[in-house]
Every structure is written in structure tokens, then in C-alpha cells.
C-alpha positions as CSV (number, residue, x, y, z in Angstrom):
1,X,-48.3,24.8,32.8
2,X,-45.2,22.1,31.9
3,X,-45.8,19.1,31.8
4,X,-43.2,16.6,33.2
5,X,-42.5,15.0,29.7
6,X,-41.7,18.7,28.7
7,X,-38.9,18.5,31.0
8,X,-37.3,15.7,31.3
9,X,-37.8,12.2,29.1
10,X,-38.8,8.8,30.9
11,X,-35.2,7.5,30.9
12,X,-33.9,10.4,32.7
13,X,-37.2,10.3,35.0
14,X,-35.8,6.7,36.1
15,X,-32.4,8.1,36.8
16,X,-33.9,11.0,39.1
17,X,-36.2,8.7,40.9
18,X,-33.4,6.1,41.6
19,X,-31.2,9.1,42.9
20,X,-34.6,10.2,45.3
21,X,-35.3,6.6,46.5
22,X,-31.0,6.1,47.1
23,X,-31.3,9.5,49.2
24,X,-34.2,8.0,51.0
25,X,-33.1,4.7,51.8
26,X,-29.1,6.0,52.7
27,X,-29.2,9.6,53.8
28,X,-26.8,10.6,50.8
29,X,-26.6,10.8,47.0
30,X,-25.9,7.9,45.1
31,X,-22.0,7.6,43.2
32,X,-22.2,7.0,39.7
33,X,-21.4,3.5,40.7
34,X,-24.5,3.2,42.6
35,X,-26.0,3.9,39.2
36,X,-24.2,2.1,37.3
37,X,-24.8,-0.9,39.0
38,X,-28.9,-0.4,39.0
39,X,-28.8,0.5,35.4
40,X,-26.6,-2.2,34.2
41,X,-24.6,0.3,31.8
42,X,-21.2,1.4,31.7
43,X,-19.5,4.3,33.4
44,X,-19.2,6.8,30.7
45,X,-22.9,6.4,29.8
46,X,-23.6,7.0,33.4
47,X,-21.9,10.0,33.6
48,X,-23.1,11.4,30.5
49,X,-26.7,11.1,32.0
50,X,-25.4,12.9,34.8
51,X,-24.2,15.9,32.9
52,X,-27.7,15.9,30.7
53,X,-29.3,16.1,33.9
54,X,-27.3,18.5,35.3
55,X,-27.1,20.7,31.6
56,X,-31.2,20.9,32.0
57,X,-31.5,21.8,35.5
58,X,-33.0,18.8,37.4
59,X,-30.0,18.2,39.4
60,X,-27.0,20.3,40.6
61,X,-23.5,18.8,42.2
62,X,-20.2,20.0,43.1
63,X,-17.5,19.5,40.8
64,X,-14.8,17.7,41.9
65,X,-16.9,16.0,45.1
66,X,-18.6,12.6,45.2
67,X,-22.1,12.0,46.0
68,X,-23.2,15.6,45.6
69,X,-26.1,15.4,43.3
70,X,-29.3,17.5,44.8
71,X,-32.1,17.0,43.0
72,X,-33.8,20.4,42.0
73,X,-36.9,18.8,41.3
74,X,-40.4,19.3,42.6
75,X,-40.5,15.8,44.6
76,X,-44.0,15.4,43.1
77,X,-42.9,15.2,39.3
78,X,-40.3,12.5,40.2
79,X,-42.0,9.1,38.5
80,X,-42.0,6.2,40.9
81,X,-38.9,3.3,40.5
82,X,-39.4,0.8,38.3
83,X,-37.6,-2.4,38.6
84,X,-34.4,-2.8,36.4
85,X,-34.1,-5.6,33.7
């Protein structure tokens, strides 16, 4: 059996469950905006935690088109939101 922490570390766990809770609440995956704004970092950093996400297999998006993360993620692993700050 894997255990979550094998797959994936808390920090990126926060990133996957903001990504779930935006696809909830709007219907459509977050832009890196969306993150960047929650997490209170800068672009490039967000967009490297995208590719790392992408480069271990939790997520999968089209190249070259916005807001096409899909999370490939049993929902149930996906820690819960915490508040940001």
C-alpha cells in the first residue's frame, strides 16, 4: 500500500486540494493566477509547482491551454484546505 506522504508532500497536497475545492466551487480549473493569488507567491514558483505536479503524475493539462489541470488523484487522498497565511 502507498501512503499519501509517499506520493506527494504536504505543500503539494495544499496545491491539489485548492485546485479540487476551485473545481467545486467554479465548475473549472483554477489559472495559475488563481493560485497565485491563494498562495501569496510569485508566478514562476507557481508554475514550477505545476510542472512538479504534473512531472509526478497527480495532475495532467494541455499544453498550450488555460485552466486544464485534471487532477488524477483518488479524491480521497486529497488533504482538506487549509486557510492561507
Amino acid at each position: 500500500m502507498i501512503l499519501m506522504s509517499d506520493k506527494f508532500t504536504e505543500k503539494q497536497g495544499q496545491y491539489l486540494a485548492f485546485i479540487d475545492s476551485y473545481m467545486v466551487m467554479y465548475g473549472r480549473a483554477p489559472a495559475e493566477a488563481d493560485l497565485q493569488r491563494f498562495f501569496g507567491t510569485t508566478p514562476p514558483t507557481i508554475h514550477q509547482m505545476i510542472l512538479k505536479l504534473e512531472e509526478k503524475g497527480l495532475i495532467s493539462r494541455v499544453p498550450g491551454q488555460a485552466r486544464s489541470i485534471k487532477i488524477l488523484v483518488d479524491p480521497d487522498e486529497i488533504p482538506r484546505l487549509k486557510r492561507s497565511g
